[in-house]
C-alpha positions as CSV (number, residue, x, y, z in Angstrom):
1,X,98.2,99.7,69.7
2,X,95.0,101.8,70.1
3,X,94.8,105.1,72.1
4,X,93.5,104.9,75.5
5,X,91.7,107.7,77.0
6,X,92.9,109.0,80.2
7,X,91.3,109.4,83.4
8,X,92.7,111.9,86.0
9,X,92.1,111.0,89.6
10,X,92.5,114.3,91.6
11,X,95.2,113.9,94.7
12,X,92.1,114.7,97.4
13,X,90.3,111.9,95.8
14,X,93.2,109.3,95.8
15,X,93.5,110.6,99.7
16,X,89.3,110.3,100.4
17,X,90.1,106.3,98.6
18,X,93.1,105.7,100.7
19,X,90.9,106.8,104.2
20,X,87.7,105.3,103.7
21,X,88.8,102.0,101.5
22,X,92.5,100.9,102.3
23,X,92.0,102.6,105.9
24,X,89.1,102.4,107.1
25,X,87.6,105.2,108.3
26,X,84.0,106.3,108.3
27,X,83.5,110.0,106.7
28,X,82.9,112.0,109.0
29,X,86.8,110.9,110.6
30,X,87.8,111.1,107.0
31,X,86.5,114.4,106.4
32,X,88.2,115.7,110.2
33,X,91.6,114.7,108.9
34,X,91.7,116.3,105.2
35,X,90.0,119.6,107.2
36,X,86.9,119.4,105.3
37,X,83.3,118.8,106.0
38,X,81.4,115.6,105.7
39,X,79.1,116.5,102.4
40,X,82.2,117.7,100.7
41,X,84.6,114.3,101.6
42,X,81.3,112.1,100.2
43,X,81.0,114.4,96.9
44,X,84.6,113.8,96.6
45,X,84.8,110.1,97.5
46,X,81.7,109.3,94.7
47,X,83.7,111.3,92.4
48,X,87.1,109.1,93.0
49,X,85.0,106.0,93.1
50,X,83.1,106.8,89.9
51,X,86.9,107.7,87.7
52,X,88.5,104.0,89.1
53,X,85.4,102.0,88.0
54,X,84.6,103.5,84.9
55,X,89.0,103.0,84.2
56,X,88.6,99.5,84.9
57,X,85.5,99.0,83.0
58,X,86.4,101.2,79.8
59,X,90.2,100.2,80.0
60,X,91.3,103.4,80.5
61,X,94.8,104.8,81.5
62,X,94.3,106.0,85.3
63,X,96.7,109.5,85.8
64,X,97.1,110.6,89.4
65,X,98.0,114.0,89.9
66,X,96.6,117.9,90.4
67,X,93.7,119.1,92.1
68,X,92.4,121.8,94.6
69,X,93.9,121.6,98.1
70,X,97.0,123.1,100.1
71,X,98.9,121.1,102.4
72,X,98.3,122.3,105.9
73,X,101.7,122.5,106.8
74,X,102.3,124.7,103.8
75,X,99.2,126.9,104.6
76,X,100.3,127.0,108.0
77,X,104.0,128.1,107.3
78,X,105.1,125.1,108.5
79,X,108.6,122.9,107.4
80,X,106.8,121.0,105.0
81,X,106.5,117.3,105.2
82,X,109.3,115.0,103.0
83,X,107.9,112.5,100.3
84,X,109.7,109.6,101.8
85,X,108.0,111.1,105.4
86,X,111.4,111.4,107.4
């Protein structure tokens, strides 16, 4: 079995995918709800989009995880929110 190389997709990438792909939403929307502005959600979004394809094409593993953002309940010393979402 041969050695795949790893790709890390950030979580605030999987999150600009999820908005703008599986949701719908246009950017500047997307960019409201993660509390960032518009340029930064597209830089981020090109960024997510450019680790899936080059995954697919190259065969590589695909590792979710890490990144630079805060929860906003966290940040605002709120309960924060469960996993599950209950």
């Amino acid at each position: 079995m041969r050695h795949l190389q790893i790709i890390t997709l950030k979580d605030e990438e999987l999150e600009a995918l999820s908005l703008t792909d599986c949701q719908g939403l246009d950017h500047e929307a997307a960019a409201a709800l993660m509390n960032i502005s518009r340029s930064t959600f597209s830089r981020i979004l090109a960024q997510a989009r450019t680790s899936v394809a080059t995954a697919l094409v190259e065969g590589a593993a695909l590792k979710i995880g890490g990144g630079d953002f805060q929860h906003v309940a966290e940040e605002a010393g709120a309960e924060p929110i469960p996993e599950n979402g209950k």
